[in-house]
N, CA and C atoms as an extended XYZ file, in Angstrom:
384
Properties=species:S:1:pos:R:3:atomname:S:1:resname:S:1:resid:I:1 pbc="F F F"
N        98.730       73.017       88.916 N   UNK     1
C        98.808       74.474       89.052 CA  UNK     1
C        99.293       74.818       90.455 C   UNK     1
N       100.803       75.193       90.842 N   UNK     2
C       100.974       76.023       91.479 CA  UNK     2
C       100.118       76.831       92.523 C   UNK     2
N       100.127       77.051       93.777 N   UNK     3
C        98.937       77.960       94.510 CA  UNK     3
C        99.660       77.816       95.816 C   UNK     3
N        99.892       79.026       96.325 N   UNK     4
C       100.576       79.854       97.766 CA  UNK     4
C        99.164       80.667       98.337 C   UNK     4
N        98.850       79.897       99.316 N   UNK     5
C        97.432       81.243       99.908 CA  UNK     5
C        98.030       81.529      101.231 C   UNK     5
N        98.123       82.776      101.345 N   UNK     6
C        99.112       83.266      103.027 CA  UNK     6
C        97.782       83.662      103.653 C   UNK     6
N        97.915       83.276      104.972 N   UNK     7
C        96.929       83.790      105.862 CA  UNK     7
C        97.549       84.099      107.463 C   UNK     7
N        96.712       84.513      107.592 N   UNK     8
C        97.101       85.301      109.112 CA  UNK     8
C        97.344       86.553      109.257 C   UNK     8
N        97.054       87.332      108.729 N   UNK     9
C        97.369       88.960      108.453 CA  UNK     9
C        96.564       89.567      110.123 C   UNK     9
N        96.135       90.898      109.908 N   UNK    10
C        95.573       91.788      110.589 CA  UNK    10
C        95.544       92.388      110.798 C   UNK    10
N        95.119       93.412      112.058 N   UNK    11
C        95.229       94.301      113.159 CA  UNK    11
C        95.247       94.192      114.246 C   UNK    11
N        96.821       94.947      114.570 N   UNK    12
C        97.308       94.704      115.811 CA  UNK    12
C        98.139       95.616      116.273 C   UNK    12
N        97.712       96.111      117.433 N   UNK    13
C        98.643       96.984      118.082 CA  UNK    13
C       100.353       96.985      118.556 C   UNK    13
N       100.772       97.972      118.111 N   UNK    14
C       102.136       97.974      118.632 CA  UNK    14
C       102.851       97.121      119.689 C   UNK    14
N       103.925       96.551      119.089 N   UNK    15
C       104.091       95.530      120.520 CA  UNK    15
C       103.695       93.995      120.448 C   UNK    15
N       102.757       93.547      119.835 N   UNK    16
C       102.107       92.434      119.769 CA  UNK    16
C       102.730       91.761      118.471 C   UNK    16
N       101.762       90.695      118.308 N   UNK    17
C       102.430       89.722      117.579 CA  UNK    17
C       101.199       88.793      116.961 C   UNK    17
N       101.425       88.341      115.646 N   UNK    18
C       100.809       87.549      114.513 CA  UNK    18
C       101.883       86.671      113.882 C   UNK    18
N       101.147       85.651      113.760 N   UNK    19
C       101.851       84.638      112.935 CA  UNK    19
C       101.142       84.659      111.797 C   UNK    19
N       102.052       84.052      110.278 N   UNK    20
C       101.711       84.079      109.163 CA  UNK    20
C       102.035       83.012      108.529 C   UNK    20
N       100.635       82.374      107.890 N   UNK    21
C       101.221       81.191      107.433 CA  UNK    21
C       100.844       81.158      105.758 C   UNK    21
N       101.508       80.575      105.149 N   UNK    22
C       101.884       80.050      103.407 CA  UNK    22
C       101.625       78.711      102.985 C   UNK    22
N       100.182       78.245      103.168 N   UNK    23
C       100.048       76.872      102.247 CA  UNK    23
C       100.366       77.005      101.013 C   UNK    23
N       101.522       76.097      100.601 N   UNK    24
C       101.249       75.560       99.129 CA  UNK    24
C       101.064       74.392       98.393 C   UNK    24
N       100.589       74.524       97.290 N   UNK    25
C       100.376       73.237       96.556 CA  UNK    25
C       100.603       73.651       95.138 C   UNK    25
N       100.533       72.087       94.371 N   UNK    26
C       100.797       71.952       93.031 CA  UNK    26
C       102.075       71.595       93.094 C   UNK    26
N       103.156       71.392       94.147 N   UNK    27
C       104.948       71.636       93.580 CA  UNK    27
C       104.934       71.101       94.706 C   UNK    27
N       106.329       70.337       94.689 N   UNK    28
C       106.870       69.463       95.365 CA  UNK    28
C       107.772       70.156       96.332 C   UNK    28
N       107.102       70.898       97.931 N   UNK    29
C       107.206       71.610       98.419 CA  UNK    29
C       108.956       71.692       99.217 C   UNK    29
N       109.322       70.640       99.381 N   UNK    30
C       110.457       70.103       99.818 CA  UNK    30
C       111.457       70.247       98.602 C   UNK    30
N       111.758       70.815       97.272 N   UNK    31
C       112.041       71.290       96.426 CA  UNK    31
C       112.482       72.731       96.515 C   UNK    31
N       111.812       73.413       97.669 N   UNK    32
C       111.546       74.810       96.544 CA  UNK    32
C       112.174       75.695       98.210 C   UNK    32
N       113.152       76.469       98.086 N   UNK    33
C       113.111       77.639       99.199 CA  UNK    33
C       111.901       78.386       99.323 C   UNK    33
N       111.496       79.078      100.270 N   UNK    34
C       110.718       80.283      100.407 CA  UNK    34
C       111.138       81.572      101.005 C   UNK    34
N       110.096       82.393      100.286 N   UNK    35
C       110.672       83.476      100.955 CA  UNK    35
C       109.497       84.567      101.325 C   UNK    35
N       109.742       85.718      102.665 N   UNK    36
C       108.508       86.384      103.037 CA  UNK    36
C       109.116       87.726      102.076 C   UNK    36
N       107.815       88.921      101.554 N   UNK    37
C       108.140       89.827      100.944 CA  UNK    37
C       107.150       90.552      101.755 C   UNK    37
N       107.500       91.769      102.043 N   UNK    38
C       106.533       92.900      102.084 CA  UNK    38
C       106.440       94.525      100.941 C   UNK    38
N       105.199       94.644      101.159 N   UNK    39
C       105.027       96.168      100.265 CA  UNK    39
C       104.221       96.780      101.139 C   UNK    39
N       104.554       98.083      101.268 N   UNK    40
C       103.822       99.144      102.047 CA  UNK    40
C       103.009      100.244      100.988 C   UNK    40
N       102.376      100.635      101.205 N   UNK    41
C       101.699      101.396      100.099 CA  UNK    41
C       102.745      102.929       99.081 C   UNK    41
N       102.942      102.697       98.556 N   UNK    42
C       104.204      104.001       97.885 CA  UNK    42
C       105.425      103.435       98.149 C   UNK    42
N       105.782      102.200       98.537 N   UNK    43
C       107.234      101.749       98.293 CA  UNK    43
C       106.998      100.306       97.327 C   UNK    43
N       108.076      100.172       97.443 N   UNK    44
C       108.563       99.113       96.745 CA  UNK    44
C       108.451       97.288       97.735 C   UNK    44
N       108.840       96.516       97.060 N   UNK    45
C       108.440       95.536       98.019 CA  UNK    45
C       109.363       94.964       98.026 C   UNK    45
N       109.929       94.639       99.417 N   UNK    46
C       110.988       94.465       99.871 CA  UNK    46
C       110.910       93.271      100.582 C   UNK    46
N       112.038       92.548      100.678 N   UNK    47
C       112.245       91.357      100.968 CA  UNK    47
C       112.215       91.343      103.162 C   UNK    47
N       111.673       89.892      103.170 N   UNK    48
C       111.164       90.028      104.759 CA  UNK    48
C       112.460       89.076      105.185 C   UNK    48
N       111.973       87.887      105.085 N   UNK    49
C       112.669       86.629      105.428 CA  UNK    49
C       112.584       85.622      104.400 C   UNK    49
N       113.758       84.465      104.626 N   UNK    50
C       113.536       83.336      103.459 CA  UNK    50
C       114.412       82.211      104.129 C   UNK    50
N       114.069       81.233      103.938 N   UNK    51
C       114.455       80.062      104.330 CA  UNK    51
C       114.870       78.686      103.629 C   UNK    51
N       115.635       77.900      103.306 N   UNK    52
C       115.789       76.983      102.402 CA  UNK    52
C       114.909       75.783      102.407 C   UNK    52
N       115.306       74.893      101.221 N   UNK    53
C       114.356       74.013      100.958 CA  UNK    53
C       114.719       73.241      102.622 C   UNK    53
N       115.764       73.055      102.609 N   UNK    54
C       115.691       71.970      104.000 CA  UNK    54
C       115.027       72.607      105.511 C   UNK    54
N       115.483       73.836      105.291 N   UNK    55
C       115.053       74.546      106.709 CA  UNK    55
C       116.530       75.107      107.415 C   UNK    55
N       117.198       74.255      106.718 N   UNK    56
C       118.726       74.482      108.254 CA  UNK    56
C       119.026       75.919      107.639 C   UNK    56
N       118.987       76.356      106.990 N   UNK    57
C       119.471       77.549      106.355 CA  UNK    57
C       118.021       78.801      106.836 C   UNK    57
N       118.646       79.735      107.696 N   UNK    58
C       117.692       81.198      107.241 CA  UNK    58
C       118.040       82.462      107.389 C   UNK    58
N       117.015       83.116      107.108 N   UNK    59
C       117.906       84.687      106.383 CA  UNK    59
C       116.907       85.269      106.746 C   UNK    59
N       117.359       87.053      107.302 N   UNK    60
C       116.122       87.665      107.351 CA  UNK    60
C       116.710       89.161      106.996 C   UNK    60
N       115.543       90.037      106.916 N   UNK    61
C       116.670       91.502      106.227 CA  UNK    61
C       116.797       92.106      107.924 C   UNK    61
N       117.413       93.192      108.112 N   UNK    62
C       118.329       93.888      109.388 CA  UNK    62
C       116.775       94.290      109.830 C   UNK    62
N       116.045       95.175      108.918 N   UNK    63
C       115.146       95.505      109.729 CA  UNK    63
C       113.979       94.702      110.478 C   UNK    63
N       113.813       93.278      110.567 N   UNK    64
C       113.302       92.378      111.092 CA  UNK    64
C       113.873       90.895      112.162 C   UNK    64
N       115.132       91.517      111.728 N   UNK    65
C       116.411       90.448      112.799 CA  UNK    65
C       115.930       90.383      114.302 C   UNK    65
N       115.872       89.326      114.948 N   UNK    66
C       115.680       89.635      115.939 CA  UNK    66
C       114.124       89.518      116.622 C   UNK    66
N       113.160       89.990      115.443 N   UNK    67
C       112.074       90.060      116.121 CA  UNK    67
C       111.075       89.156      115.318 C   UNK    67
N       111.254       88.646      114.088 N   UNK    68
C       110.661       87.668      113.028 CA  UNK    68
C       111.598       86.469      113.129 C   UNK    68
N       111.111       85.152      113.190 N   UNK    69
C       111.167       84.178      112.801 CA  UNK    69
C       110.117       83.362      111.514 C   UNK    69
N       111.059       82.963      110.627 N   UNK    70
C       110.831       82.071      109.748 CA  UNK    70
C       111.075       80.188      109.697 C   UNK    70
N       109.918       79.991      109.290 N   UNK    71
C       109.803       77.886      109.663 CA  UNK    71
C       108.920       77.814      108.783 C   UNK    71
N       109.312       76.531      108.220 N   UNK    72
C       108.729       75.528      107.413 CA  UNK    72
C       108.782       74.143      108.192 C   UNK    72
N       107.012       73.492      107.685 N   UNK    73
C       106.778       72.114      108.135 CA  UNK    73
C       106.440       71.384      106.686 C   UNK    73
N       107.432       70.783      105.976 N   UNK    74
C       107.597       70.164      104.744 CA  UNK    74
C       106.534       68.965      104.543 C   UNK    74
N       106.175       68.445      105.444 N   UNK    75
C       104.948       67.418      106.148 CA  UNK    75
C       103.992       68.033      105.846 C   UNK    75
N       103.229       69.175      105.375 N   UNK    76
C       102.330       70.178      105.683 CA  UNK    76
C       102.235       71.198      104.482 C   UNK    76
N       103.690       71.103      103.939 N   UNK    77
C       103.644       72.381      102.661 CA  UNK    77
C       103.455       73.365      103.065 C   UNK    77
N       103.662       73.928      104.544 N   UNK    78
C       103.182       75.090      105.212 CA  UNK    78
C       104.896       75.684      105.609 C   UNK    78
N       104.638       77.204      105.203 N   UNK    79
C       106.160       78.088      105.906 CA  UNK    79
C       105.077       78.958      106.777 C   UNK    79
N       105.970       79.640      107.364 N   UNK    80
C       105.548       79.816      108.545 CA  UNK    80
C       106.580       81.734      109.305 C   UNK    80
N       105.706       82.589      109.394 N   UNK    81
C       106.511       83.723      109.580 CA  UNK    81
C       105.948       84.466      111.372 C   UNK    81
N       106.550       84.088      112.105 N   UNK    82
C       106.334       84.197      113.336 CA  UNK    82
C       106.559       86.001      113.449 C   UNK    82
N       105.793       86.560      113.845 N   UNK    83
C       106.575       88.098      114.006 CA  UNK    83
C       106.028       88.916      115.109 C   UNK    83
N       106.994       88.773      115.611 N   UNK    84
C       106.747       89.699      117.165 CA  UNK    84
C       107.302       91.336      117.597 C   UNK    84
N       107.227       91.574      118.803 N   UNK    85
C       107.131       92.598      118.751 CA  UNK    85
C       107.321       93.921      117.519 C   UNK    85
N       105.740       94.247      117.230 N   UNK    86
C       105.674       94.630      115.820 CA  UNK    86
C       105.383       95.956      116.013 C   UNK    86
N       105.767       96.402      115.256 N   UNK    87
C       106.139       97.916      114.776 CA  UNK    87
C       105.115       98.404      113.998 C   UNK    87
N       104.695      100.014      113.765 N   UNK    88
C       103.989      100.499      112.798 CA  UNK    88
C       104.262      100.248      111.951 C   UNK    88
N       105.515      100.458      111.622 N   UNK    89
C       106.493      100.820      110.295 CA  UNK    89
C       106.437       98.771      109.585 C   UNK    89
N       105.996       98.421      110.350 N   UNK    90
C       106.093       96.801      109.853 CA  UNK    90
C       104.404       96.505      108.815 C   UNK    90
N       103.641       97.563      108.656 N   UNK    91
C       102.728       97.374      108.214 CA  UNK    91
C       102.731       97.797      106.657 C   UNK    91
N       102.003       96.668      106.084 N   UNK    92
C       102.268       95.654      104.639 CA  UNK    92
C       101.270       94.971      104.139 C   UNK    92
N       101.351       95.045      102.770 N   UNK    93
C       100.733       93.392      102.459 CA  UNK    93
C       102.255       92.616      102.449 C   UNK    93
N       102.066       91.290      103.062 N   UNK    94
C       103.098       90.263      102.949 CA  UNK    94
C       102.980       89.308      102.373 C   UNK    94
N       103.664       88.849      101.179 N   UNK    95
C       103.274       88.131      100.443 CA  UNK    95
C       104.414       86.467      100.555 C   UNK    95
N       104.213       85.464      100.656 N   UNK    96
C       105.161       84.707      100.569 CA  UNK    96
C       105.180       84.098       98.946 C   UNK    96
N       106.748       83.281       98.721 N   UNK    97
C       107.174       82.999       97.584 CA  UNK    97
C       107.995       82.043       97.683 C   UNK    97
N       107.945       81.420       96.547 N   UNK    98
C       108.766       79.958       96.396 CA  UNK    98
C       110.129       79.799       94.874 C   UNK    98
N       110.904       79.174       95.885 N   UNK    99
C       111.478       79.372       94.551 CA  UNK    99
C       112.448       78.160       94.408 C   UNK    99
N       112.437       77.698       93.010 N   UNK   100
C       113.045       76.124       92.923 CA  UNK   100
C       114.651       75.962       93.734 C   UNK   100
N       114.701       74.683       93.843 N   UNK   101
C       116.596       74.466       94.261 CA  UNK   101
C       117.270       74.991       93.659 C   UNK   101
N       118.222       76.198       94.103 N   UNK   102
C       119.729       76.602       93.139 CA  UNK   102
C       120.729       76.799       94.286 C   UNK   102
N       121.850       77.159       93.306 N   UNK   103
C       123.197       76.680       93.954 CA  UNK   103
C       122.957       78.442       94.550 C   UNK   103
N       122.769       78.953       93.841 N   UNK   104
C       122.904       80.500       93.966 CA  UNK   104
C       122.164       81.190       95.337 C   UNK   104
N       121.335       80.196       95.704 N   UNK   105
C       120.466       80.584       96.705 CA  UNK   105
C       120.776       81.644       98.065 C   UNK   105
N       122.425       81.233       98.701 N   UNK   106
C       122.588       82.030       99.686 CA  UNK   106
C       123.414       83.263       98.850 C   UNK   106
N       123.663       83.397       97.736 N   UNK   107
C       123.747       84.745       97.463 CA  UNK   107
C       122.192       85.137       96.760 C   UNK   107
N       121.250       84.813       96.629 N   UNK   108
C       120.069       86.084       96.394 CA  UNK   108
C       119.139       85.813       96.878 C   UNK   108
N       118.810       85.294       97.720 N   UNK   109
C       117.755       84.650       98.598 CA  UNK   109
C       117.133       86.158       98.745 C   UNK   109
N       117.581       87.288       99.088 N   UNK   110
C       116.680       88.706       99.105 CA  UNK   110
C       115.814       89.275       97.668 C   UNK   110
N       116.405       88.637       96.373 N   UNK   111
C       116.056       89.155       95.563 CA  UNK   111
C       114.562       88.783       94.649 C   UNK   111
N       113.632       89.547       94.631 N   UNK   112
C       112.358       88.736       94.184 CA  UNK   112
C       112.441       88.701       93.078 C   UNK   112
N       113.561       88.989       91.659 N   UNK   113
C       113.162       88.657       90.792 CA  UNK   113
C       113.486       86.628       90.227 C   UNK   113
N       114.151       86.050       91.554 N   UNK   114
C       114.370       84.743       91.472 CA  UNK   114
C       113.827       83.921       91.886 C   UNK   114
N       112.296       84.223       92.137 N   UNK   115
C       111.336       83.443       93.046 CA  UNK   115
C       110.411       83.128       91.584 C   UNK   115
N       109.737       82.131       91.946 N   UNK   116
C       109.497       81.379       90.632 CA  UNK   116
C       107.955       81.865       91.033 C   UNK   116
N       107.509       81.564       92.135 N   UNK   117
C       105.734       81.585       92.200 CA  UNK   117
C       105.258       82.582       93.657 C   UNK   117
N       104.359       82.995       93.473 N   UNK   118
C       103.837       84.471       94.561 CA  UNK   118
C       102.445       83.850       95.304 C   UNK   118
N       101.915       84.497       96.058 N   UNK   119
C       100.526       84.384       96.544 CA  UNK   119
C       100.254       85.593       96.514 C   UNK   119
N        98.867       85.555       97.140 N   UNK   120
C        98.253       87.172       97.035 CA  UNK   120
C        98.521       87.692       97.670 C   UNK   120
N        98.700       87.617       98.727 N   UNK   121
C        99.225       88.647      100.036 CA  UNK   121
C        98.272       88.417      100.997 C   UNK   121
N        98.683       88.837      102.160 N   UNK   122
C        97.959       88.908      103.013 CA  UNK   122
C        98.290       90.559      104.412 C   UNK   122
N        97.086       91.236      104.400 N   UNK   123
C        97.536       92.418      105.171 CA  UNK   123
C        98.260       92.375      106.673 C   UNK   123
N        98.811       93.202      106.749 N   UNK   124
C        99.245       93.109      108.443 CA  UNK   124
C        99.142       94.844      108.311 C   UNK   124
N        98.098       95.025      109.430 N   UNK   125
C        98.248       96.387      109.844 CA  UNK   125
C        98.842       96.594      111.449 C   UNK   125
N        99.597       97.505      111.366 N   UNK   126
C       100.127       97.568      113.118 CA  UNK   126
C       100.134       99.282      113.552 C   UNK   126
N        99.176       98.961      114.503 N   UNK   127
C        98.794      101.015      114.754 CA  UNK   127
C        99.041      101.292      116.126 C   UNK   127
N        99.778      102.309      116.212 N   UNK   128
C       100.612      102.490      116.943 CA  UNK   128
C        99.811      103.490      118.821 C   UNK   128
């Protein structure tokens, strides 16, 4: 059975910074891209960052360029969402996701309906 538990969420003031991490198990972690998602309460949930099965490959959306980094330690089954200087507007549940090897990957790596498995989320509040 499949299982993504993200941890590292919180509260944290404007400016500062949390790391977020994505154990998984059940799947052969070195297999599978990941990817970070967020939802804010009354929107939709929108894609954060994502990274390939190897690592050399990553992607992040405009509004987090720059100030989020994404890593995976394949040794560990752990991805990894570094995010710094953080914003109100950055506050979410963030959920990470996995999704098997495809060719298709650097065209939809944003899209969550191609991610195969979810975790629960984990909160990040940022107050300004």
């Amino acid at each position: 059975q499949v299982q993504l538990v993200e941890s590292g969420g919180g509260l944290v003031q404007a400016g500062g910074s949390l790391r977020l991490s994505c154990a998984a198990s059940g799947l052969t972690f070195g297999s599978y891209a990941m990817g970070w998602f967020r939802q804010a309460p009354g929107k939709e949930r929108e894609f954060v960052a994502a990274i390939s099965w190897s690592g050399l490959s990553t992607y992040y959306a405009d509004s987090v360029k720059g100030r989020f980094t994404i890593s995976r330690d394949n040794a560990k089954n752990t991805v990894y969402l570094q995010m710094n200087s953080l914003k109100p507007e950055d506050t979410a549940v963030y959920y990470c996701a996995a999704r098997r090897v495809s060719s298709t990957f650097d065209r939809s790596y944003n899209s969550a309906r191609y991610y195969d498995y979810w975790g629960q989320g984990t909160q990040v509040t940022v107050s300004s």
